[in-house]
N, C-alpha and C positions, 0 to 999 in steps of 0.2 A: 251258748254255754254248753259246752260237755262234761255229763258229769257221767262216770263210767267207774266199774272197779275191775278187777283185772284176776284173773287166779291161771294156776300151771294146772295142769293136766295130765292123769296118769294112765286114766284108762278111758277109752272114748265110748260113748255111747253107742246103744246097740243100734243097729240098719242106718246108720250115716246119710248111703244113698239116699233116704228118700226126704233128704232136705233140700233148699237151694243152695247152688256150691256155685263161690264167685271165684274167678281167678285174678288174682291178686299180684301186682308190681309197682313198688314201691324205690322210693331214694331221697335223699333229703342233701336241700341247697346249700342248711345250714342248722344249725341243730338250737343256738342261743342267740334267736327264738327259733321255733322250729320252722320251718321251710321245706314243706316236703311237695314230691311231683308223685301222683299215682295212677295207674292204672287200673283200672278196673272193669272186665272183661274188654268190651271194647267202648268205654268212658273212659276220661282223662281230666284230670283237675289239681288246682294247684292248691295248695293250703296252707295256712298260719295258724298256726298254734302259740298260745301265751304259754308262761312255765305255770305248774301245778303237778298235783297229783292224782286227785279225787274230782277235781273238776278245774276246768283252764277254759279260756275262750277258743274258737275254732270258726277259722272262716274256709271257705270252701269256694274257687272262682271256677268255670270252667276252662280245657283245654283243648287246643287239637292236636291230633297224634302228632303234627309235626313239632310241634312247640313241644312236645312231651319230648321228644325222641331229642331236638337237639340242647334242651334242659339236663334229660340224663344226662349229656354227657359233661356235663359239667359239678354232678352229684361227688362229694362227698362218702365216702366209705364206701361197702358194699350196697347193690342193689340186692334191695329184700323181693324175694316170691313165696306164695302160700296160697293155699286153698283157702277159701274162710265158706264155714259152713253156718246156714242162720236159722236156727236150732230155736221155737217156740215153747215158754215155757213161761207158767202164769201168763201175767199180761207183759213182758217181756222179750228180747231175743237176745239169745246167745251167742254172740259171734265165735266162732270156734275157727283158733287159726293152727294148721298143718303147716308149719314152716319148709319152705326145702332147701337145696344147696347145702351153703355150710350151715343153718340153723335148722337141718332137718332134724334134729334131735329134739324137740322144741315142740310143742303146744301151748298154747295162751287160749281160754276164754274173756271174753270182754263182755260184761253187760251195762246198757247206758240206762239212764234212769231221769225223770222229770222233773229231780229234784233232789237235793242231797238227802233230806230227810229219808226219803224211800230208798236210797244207795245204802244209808245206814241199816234200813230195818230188812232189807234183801237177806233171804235166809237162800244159800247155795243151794245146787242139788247133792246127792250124797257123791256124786260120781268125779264132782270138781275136787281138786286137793289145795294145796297151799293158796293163801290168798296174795298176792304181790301189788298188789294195788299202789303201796305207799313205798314198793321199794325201785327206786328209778331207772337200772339197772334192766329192767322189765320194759323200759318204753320202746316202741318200734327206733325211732332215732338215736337211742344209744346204741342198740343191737346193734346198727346198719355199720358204727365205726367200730364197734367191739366182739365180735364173732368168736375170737378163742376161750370167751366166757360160757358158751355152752356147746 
């Protein structure tokens, strides 16, 4: 189960660098359920997502870059890239996504949590802005077919 909330970002945290910074490649098989292929630095894995907002199931199998490579090309919308930076805070991590291409306008943090109860009582930091969590417009697989929304 992932339970995660999600917020936009207006100003990033100070010294960035000296976080771990993954680079991030994404695209999705299909969106209803979700079907995405990612990469991530050099990891590769396939993944299902149930629908939700606040929390959905997620499974996760692995890949090999070839599987990754001739899957893309059968993705659905854009392929998504982004930095994601993994930003410690409380007992938690911040994923902080730097969109690029056409969603370079765009930052998302995502924080995941062990449980809904502690998703609810997560008090932000001051530096996060709007919270998007429940608005779906915000999920990676929508982005990937809809780009001229941000």
């Amino acid at each position: 189960m992932e339970i995660e909330r999600k917020f936009l970002i207006q100003h990033l945290p100070d010294h960035l660098e000296q976080y771990p910074c993954l680079e991030i490649q994404q695209a999705y098989l299909s969106t209803k359920p979700v079907v995405r292929i990612r990469r991530q630095n050099t990891e590769y894995y396939l993944t299902y997502k149930s629908a939700g907002l606040l929390a959905r199931e997620e499974y996760n199998l692995p890949l090999t870059k070839e599987s990754y490579e001739h899957l893309k090309s059968k993705a659905d919308g854009i392929v998504i890239t982004k930095k994601r930076y993994c930003i410690p805070y409380l007992s938690y991590t911040i994923e902080l996504d730097l969109f690029e291409g056409a969603l370079q306008d765009l930052i998302l943090a995502e924080v995941e949590f062990p449980s809904r109860q502690a998703a609810l009582d997560f008090v932000p930091p001051r530096w996060f802005a709007k919270e998007v969590t429940y608005d779906p417009k915000y999920q990676n697989s929508y982005l990937a077919l809809h780009t001229q929304c941000f």
